[in-house]
N, C-alpha and C positions, 0 to 999 in steps of 0.2 A: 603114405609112401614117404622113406627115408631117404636120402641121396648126398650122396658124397660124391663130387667131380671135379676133376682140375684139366688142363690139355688134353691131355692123355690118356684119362681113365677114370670111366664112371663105375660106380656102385649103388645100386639100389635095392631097397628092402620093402616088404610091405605085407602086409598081417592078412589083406583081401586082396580080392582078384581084381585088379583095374585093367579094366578091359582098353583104354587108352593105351596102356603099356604094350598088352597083348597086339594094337594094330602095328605100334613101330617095331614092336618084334617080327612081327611079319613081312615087315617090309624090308628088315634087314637079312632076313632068313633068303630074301626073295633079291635081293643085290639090287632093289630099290629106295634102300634106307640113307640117312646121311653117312657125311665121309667124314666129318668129325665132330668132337663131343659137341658143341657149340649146336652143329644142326641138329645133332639129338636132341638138345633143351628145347629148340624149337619145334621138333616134329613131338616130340609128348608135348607142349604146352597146348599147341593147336590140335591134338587130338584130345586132351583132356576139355579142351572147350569147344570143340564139336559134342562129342558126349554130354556135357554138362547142359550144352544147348538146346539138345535131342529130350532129352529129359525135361528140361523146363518145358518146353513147347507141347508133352503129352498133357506135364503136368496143368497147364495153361487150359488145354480142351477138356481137360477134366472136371477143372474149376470150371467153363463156363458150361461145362452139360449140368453141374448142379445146380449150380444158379440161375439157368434156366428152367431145371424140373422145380426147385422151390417157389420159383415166381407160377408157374403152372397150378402148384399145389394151392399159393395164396389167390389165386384167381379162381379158381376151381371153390374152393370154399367161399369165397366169397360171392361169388357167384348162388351158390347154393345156399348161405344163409339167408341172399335176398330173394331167392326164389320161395325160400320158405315162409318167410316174414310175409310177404303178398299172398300167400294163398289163402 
């Protein structure tokens, strides 16, 4: 995202969908949004780091379901070479 702002008047560009941008559009759409530029920097910075948040946190349970199937798999084999070894 690109942005050019002063008092007055903002402009923003950006090549992908940020969906951050898309909530404070909506809340401007909806006569919930800020009343000037100043609290639009802050309603996109605080919706870009909800997002960013949301995303780490999936990302986080993702990492620990693998590392938990990997520790499973090394126990599982292990398990199973020493079953074999005794028989």
């Amino acid at each position: 995202m690109r942005l050019y702002m002063d008092e007055r008047f903002i402009v923003s560009t950006r090549q992908r969908k940020v969906l951050a941008l898309d909530d404070v559009v909506s809340d401007l759409q909806e006569g919930t949004g800020p009343v000037d530029c100043g609290g639009w920097l802050v309603d996109v910075c605080d919706a870009l780091t909800d997002h960013a948040s949301e995303f780490i946190e999936e990302l986080h349970d993702k990492i620990i379901d693998l590392e938990d199937n990997l520790l499973d798999q090394q126990i599982h084999r292990a398990v199973s070479s020493h079953c074999y070894v005794n028989s």
